[in-house]
C-alpha positions in Angstrom: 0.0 0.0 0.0 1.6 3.3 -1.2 -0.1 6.5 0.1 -2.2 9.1 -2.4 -0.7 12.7 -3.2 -2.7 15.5 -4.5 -2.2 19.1 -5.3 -4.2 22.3 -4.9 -3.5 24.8 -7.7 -4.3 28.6 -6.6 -4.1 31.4 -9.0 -5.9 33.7 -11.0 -4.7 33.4 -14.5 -7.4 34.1 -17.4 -4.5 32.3 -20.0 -5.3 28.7 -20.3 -2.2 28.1 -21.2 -0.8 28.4 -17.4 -3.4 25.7 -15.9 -2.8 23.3 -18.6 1.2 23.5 -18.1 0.6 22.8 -14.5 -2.1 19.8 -14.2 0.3 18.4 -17.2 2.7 18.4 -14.9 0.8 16.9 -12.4 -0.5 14.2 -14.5 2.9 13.6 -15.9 4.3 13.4 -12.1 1.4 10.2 -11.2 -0.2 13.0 -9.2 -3.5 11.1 -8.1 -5.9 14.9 -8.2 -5.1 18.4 -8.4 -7.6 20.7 -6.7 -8.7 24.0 -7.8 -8.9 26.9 -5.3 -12.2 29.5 -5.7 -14.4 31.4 -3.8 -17.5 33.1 -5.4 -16.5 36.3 -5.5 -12.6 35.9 -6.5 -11.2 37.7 -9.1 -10.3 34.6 -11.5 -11.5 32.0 -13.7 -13.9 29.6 -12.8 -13.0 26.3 -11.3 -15.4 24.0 -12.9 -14.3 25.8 -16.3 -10.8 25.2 -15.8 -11.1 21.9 -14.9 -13.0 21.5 -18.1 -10.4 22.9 -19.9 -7.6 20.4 -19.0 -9.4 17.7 -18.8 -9.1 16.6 -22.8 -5.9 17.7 -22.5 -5.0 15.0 -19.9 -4.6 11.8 -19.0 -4.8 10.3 -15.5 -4.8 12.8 -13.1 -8.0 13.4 -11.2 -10.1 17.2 -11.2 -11.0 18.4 -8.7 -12.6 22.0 -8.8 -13.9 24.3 -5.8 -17.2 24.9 -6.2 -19.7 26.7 -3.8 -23.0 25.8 -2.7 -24.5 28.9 -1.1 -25.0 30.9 -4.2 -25.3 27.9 -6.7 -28.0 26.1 -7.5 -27.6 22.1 -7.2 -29.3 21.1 -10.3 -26.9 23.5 -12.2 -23.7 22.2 -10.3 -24.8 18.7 -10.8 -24.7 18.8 -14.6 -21.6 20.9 -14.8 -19.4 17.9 -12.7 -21.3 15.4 -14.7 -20.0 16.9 -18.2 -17.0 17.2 -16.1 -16.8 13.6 -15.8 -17.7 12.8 -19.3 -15.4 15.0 -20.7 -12.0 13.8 -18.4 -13.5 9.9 -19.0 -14.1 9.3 -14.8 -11.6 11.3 -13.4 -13.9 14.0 -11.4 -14.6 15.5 -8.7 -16.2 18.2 -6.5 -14.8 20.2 -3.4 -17.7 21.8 -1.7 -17.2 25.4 -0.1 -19.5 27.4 1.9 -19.6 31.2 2.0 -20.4 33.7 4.8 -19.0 37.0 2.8 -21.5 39.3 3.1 -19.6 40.8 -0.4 -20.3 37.5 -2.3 -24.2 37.5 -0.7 -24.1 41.4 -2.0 -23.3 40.1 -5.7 -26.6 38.5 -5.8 -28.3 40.6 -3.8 -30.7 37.3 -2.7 -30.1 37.4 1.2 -27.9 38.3 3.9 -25.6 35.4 4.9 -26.3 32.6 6.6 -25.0 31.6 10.4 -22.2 28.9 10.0 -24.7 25.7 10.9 -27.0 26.8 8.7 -24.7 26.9 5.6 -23.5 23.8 6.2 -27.0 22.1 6.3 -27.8 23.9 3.2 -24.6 22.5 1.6 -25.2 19.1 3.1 -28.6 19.4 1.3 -27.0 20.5 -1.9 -25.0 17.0 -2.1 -27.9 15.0 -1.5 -29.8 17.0 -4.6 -26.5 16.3 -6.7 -25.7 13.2 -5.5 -29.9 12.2 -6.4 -29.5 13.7 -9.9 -26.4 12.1 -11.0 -28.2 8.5 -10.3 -31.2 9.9 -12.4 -30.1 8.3 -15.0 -29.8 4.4 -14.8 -26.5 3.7 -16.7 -28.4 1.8 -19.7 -31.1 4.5 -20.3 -29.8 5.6 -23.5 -30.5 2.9 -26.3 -30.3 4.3 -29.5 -33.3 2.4 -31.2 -33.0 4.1 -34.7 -36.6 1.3 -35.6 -38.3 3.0 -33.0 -37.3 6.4 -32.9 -36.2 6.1 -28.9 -33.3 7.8 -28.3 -33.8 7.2 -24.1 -35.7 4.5 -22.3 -38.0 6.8 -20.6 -38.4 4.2 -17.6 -34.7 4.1 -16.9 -35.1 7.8 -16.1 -35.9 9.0 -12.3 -37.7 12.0 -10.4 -35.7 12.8 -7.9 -38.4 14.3 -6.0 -36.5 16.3 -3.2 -37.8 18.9 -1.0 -36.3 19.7 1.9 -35.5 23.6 4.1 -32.9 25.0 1.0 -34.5 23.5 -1.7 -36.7 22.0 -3.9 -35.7 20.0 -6.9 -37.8 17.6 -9.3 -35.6 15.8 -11.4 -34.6 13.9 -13.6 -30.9 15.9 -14.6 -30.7 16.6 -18.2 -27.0 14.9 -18.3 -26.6 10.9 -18.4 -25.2 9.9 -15.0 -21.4 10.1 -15.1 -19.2 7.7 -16.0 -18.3 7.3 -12.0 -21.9 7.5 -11.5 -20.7 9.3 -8.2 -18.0 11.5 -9.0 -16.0 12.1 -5.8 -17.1 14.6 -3.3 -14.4 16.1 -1.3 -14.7 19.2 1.5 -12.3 21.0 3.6 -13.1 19.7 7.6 -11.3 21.6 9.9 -14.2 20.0 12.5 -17.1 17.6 13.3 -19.0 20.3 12.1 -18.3 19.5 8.7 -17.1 15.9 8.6 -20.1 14.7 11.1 -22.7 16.5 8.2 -21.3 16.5 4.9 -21.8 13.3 3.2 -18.2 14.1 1.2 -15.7 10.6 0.1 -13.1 12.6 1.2 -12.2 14.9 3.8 -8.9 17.4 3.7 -7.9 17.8 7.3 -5.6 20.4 8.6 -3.5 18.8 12.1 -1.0 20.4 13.4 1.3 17.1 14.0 1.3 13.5 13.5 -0.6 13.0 16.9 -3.2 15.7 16.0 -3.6 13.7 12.2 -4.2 10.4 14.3 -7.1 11.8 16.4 -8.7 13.4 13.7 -8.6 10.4 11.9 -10.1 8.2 14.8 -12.7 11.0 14.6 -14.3 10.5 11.0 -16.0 7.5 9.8 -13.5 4.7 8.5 -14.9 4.3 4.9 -13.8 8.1 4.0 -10.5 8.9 2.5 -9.2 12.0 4.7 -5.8 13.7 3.3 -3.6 16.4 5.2 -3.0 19.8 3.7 0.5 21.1 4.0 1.3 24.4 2.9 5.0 24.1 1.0 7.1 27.0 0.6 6.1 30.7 0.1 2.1 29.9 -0.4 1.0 30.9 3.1 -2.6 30.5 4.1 -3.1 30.4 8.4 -4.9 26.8 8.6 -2.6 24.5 7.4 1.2 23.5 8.8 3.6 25.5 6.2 6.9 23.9 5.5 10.3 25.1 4.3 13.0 22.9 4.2 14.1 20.7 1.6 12.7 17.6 -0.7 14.6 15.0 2.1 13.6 16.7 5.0 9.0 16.6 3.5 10.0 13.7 2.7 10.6 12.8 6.7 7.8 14.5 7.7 4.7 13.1 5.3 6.6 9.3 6.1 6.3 10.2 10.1 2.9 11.5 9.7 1.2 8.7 7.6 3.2 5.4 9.4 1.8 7.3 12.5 -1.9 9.1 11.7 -3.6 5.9 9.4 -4.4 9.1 7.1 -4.9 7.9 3.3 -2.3 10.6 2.0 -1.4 14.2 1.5 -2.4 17.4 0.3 0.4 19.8 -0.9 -0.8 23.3 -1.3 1.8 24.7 -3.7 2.2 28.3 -6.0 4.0 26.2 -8.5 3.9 22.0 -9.3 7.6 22.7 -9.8 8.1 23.3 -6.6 7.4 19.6 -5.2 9.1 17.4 -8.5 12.1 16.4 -6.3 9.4 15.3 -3.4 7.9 13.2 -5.4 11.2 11.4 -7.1 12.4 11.0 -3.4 8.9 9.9 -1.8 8.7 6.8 -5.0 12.5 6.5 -4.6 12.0 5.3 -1.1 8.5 3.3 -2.3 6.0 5.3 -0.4 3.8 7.0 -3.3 3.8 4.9 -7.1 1.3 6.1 -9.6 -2.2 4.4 -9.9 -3.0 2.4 -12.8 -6.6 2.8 -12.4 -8.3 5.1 -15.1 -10.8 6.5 -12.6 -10.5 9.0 -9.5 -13.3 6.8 -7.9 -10.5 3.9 -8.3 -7.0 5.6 -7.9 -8.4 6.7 -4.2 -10.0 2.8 -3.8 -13.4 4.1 -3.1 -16.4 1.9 -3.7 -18.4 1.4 -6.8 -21.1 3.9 -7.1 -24.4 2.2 -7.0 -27.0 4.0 -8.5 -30.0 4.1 -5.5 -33.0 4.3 -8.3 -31.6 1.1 -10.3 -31.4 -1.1 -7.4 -34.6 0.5 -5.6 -36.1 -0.9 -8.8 -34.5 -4.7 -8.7 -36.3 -4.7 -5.4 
C-alpha cells in the first residue's frame, strides 16, 4: 500500500495556457488529483471551467474543482461535474465550499448570509440533490433504437423528487449519469461540524502534528478517504502546517505523519507543481507513493463502486 498525493493549484490566471502547463505536470508526475482553489466572488477564472479545460488535455490525473453551494443552484452544479466527468473519462470530482461574505451574498443581492450551521446544512442538502440527480439516469437509459425512434428509455429515467429547508428539486438531470456514476465529493473539515454533516468521500484535514492527524482520523468515519493539507514553501494561508526545508527533510515529515496518523495521503498546497518534483522522485524512490493504474479518481483513491439508488430500488 503506497499513500495518495494530491495538489491544490491557486491562481488567478485568465490564460489557459498556465493551468494546462501545470495539471500536465501533475499528471505527468502520477499526481492522483489536483484541486482548484475558488471562492465566489474571487477575481479569476472559474473552477469547474478550468477543470474543463484540461481535462481533454489529460490523461490520469484526477479534477478536482472548488465549487460553492451557497450561491449555486444544485441542479446547475450537478450537470456541470457530470459533463466534467464525461469530458476527463471518470476522473472527477467536486470540493464543496460554503460562503459567509456578506460581499459574495451582496453580488446576488438574494439574502444576507447565513450563520455557519445553517450553511453547512444547506450545503449538506445541496449533495444529496447532486448526489440524487447524477443517479437519475440508470446507466443503460440511452438505447439508441434508430426502428423505433427512442433515443432514451423513458423508464430508466428517475424523479428525484427532493424537498427539503434550501431546496426543492424535481428531477430527472438533463446529463446521463457520469461515468463514475458518483463523481467524488471532497470538502475541507477543519471539525465535526463538517465531517459529522457533509456526506463528502473525502475529507482534507488540517492537524498540526502526527498525533493531532491520528485523532482526527479516529474521529471521522472509516470508509472516508481524509488527506492532510501542507502548505509548502512561500504559499502561506493560516490553517494548514507551512513547510520550508528541503525535498529530504518533507520527505521525513509526510513518512512520520502517515506510518503514525492511518491518514490515506497528502495534500500539498503549492504556487507552482515545480516546486514539489524532487518530493515526489524522493517519496517513489523510497517506495512510499507509485502512480495508480486505475483510469478512474473513484479507483485511484479505492473508493467503492457507485451504485445508483433508483436502479437497485427498482430490482427490489
Amino acid at each position: 500500500m503506497t499513500l495518495h498525493l494530491g495538489v491544490a493549484l491557486t491562481g488567478d490566471s485568465f490564460a489557459a495556457e498556465d493551468w494546462i502547463s501545470q495539471v500536465r505536470q501533475a499528471d505527468d508526475a502520477g499526481i492522483d488529483f489536483v484541486t482548484f482553489e475558488d471562492t465566489f466572488g474571487r477575481h479569476g477564472p472559474d473552477a469547474v471551467l478550468v477543470a474543463s479545460r484540461v481535462a481533454p488535455l489529460t490523461r490520469h490525473v484526477g479534477l478536482i474543482p472548488v465549487a460553492t453551494t451557497t450561491h449555486t443552484e444544485p441542479f446547475h452544479l450537478s450537470t456541470a461535474l457530470a459533463t466534467l466527468d464525461w469530458v476527463s473519462r471518470g476522473r472527477a470530482g467536486w470540493q464543496v465550499r460554503v460562503s459567509a461574505d456578506p460581499a459574495e451574498a451582496a453580488l446576488l443581492g438574494r439574502r444576507a448570509p447565513l450563520p455557519a450551521d445553517e450553511l453547512i446544512a444547506e450545503a449538506a442538502d445541496a449533495i444529496e440533490v447532486v448526489r440524487r440527480l447524477w443517479d437519475s439516469w440508470e446507466d443503460d437509459a440511452i438505447i439508441k433504437d434508430a426502428a423505433t425512434g427512442r433515443y432514451i428509455d423513458r423508464d430508466r429515467l428517475h424523479y428525484i423528487d427532493f424537498a427539503g429547508e434550501h431546496f426543492s428539486v424535481k428531477g430527472p438531470s438533463i446529463v446521463p449519469r457520469p461515468p463514475q456514476g458518483q463523481p467524488v465529493v471532497a470538502a475541507l473539515a477543519h471539525g465535526p461540524q463538517v465531517w459529522d454533516a457533509l456526506d463528502a468521500d473525502v475529507f482534507f484535514v488540517t492537524p498540526a502534528a502526527a498525533d493531532d492527524a491520528a485523532r482526527k482520523v479516529r474521529r471521522i468515519l472509516p470508509e472516508k478517504k481524509i488527506f492532510a493539507d501542507l502548505t509548502v514553501g512561500g504559499h502561506v494561508p493560516a490553517d494548514a502546517v507551512t513547510f520550508n526545508g528541503t525535498p529530504q527533510q518533507l520527505a521525513d515529515l509526510i513518512q512520520n505523519w502517515w506510518a503514525a496518523s492511518g491518514l490515506d495521503g497528502f495534500r500539498l498546497r503549492v504556487s507552482d507543481i515545480a516546486e514539489i518534483a524532487d518530493l515526489v522522485i524522493e517519496l517513489r524512490r523510497r517506495g512510499l507513493f507509485q502512480p495508480s493504474g486505475h483510469r478512474t479518481l473513484r479507483d485511484r483513491l479505492g473508493l467503492p463502486v457507485a451504485v445508483n439508488r433508483y436502479q437497485e430500488a427498482g430490482r427490489a
